[in-house]
C-alpha positions in Angstrom: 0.0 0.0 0.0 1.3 3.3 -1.0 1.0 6.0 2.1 -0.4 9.4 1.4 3.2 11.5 1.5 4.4 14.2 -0.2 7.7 13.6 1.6 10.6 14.8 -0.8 8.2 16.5 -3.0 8.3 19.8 -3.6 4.7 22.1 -3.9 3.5 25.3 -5.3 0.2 26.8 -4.4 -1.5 29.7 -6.1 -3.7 31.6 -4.1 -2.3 30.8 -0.4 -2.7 33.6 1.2 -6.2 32.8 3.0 -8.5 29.8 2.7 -8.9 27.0 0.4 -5.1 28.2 -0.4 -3.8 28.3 2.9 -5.8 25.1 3.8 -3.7 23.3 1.1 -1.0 24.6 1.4 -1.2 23.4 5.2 -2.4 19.6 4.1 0.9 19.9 2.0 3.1 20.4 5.2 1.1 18.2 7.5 2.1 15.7 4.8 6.0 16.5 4.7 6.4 18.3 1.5 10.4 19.3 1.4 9.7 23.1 -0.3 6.3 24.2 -0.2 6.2 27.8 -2.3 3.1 29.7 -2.0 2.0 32.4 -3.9 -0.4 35.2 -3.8 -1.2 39.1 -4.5 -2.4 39.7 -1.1 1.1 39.7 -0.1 0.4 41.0 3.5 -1.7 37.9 4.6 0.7 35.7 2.4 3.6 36.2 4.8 1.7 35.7 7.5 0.1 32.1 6.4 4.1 31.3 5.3 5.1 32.3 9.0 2.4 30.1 9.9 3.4 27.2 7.9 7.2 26.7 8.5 10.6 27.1 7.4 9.6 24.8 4.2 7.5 27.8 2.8 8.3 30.8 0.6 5.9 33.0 -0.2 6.0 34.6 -3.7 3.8 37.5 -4.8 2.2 36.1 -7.7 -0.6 38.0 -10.1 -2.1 34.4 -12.0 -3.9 36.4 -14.8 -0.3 38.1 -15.7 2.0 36.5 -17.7 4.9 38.5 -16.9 4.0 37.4 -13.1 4.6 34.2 -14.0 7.8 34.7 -15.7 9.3 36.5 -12.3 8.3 33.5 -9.9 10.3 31.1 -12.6 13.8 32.1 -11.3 12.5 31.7 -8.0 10.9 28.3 -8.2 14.8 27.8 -10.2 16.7 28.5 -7.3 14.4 26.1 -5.7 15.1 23.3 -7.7 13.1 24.0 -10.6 10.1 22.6 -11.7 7.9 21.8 -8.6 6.5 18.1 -7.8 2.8 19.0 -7.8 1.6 22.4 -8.8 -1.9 23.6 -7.4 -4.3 26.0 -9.5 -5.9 27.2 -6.8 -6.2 31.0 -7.0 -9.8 32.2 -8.3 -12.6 35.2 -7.4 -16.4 34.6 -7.5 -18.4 37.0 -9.7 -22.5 37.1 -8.7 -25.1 38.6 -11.6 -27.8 37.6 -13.5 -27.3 37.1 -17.0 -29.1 40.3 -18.0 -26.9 42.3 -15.3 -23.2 41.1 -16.0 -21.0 43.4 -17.2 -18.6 41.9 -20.0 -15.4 43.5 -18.0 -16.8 41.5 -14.7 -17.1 38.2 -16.9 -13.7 38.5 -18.7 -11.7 39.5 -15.7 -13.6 36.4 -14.4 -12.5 33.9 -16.9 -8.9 35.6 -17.3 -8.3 34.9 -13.4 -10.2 31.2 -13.4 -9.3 29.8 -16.4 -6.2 32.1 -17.8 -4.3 32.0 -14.6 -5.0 27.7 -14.7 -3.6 27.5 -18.2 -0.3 30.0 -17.4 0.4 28.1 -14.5 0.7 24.6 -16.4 2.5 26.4 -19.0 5.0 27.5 -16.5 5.3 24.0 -14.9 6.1 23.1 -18.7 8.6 25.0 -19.3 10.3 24.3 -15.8 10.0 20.4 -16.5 11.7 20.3 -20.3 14.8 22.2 -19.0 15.2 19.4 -16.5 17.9 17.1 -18.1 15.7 14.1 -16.8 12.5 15.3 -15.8 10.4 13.3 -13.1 6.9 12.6 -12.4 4.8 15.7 -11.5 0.9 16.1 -10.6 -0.8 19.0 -11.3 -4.4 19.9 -9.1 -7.2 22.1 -10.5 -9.6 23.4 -8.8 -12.7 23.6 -9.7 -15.8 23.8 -8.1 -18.7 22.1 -7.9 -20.0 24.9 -10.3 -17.8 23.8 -12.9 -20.4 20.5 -12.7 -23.5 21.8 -11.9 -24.9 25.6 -12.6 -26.4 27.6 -10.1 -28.7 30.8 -10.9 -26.8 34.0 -10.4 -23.4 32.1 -11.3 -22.8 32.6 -14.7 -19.4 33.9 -15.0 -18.2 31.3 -12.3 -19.7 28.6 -13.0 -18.7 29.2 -17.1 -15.4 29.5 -15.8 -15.0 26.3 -14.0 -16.7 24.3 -16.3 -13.6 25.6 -18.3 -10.9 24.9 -16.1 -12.4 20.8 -16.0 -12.0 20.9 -20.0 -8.1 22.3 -19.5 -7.7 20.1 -17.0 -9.0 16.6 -19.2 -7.0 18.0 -22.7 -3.9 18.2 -20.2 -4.4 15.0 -18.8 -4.4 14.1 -22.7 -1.4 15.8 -23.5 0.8 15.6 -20.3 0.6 11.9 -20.0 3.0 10.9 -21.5 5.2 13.1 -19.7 4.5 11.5 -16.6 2.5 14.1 -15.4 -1.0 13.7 -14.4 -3.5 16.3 -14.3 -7.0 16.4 -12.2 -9.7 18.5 -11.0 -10.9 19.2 -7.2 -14.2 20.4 -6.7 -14.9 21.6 -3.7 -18.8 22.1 -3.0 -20.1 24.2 0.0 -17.2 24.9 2.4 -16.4 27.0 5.0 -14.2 30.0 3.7 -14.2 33.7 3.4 -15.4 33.3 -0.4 -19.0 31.5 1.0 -19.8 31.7 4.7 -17.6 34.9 5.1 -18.7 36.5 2.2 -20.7 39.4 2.1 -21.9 38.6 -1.2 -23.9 35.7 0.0 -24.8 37.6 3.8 -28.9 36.4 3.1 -28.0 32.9 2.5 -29.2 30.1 4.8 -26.6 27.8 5.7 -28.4 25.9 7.6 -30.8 25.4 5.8 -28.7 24.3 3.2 -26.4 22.3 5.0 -29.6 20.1 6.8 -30.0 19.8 2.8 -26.5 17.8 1.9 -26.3 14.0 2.4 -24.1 14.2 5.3 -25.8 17.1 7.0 -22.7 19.6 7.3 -20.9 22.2 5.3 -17.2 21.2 4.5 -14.4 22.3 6.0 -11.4 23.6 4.1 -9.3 21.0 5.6 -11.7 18.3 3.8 -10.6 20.1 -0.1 -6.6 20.1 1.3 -6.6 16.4 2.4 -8.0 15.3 -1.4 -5.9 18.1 -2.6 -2.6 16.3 -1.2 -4.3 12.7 -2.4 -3.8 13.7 -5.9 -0.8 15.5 -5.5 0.9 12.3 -3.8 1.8 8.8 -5.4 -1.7 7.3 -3.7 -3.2 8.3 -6.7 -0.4 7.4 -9.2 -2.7 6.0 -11.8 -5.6 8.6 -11.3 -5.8 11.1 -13.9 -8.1 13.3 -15.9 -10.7 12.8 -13.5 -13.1 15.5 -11.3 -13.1 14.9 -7.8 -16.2 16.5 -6.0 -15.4 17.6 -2.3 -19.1 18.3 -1.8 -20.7 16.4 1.3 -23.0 14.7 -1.3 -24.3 17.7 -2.9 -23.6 16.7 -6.6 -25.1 12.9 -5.8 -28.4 14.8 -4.9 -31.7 14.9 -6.6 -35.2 16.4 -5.3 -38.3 15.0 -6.0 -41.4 15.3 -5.2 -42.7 14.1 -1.2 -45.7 13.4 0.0 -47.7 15.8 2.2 -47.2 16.1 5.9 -50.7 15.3 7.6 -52.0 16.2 10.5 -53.4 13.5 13.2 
């Protein structure tokens, strides 16, 4: 049985700084990760979740829809020993409108975050693995979001951009094979972060409710989204590629039909 370790492997997170980020990015150290790089533009809460995690992290200021952004962490990631293990796509924003109220710019800056910043980060790892005179195996993590499998009213520009980042994530599984590297998709479903609970975007929501509504009764916890995170980053999922891995408490097993009527004695 192969353990779940990422001992002598070495990780870079997008999007670190606070929640699903940071809870990766701590799921990588818990699991021994030798150089765990996280990067970020809110630098100030960056440094503090690198303090946090240890003398393994770095913490990068990294812009994922800018290219040139990319091209300054390369060096670093260089002087770290070049191409990283497992990369993690992680970075992302929420945009909330109707279809008849989003504005282009909201949508484009949308997809240029979600799905751009997905596509330069696998072209960085790339580039880092075919200057390595013998490249090893790597594993590259997506995530998506239970959007990106089911659509939600009010979504539009999120979920369209998830759905996008599962179809770069099954062409790179495709193309990266035979590389050795293997590519899948996370998709965390309701969960705990500053981007849902803490948002103020979603302040009339009933979570509750809406927890009482999943299969296991509870929200998630961001923990839950770094543990399958550091599954597919590790060799426990050596042959597991291509696929879309729902962190969702049951949400996207769910269907609702109709019940009968409560009666009164």
């Amino acid at each position: 049985m192969v353990e779940l370790s990422l001992s002598g492997k070495s990780v870079l997170v997008t999007g670190a700084a606070r929640g699903l980020g940071a809870a990766i990015a701590e799921a990588a150290v818990a699991h021994d990760a030798r150089v765990l790089v996280v990067a970020d533009i809110l630098t100030d809460e960056l440094e503090s979740t690198a303090e946090r995690l240890g003398p393994s992290a770095h913490a990068v200021r990294l812009d994922v829809a800018d290219p040139g952004s990319w091209c300054g962490l390369l060096p670093v990631l260089r002087a770290l020993g070049g191409r990283p293990d497992v990369l993690v796509n992680n970075a992302g924003i929420v945009t909330t409108a109707s279809i008849a109220d989003l504005d282009p710019a909201d949508f484009e800056r949308t997809l240029a975050v979600n799905v751009g910043g997905t596509l330069l980060g696998m072209q960085a790892f790339l580039r880092l693995h075919h200057e390595m005179a013998s490249p090893r195996a790597g594993s590259i993590v997506n995530v998506s979001s239970v959007r990106g499998l089911i659509g939600a009213g009010g979504a539009a520009a999120y979920s369209a951009s998830k759905f996008a980042v599962r179809g770069l994530t099954k062409s790179a599984a495709i193309e990266l094979g035979p590389l050795g590297i293997r590519v899948n998709a996370v998709c965390p479903g309701p969960v705990v972060t500053d981007m849902s609970v803490g948002n103020p975007l979603f302040a009339a929501m009933d979570w509750d409710r809406y927890a009482a509504s999943l299969p296991l009764g509870t929200l998630g916890r961001p923990v839950d989204v770094g543990e399958a995170v550091a599954w597919l980053g590790s060799d426990a999922s050596a042959f597991v590629t291509g696929i879309d891995l729902p962190v969702d408490g049951g949400l996207t097993a769910t269907s609702f039909s109709a019940q009968p009527q409560e009666t009164t004695p």
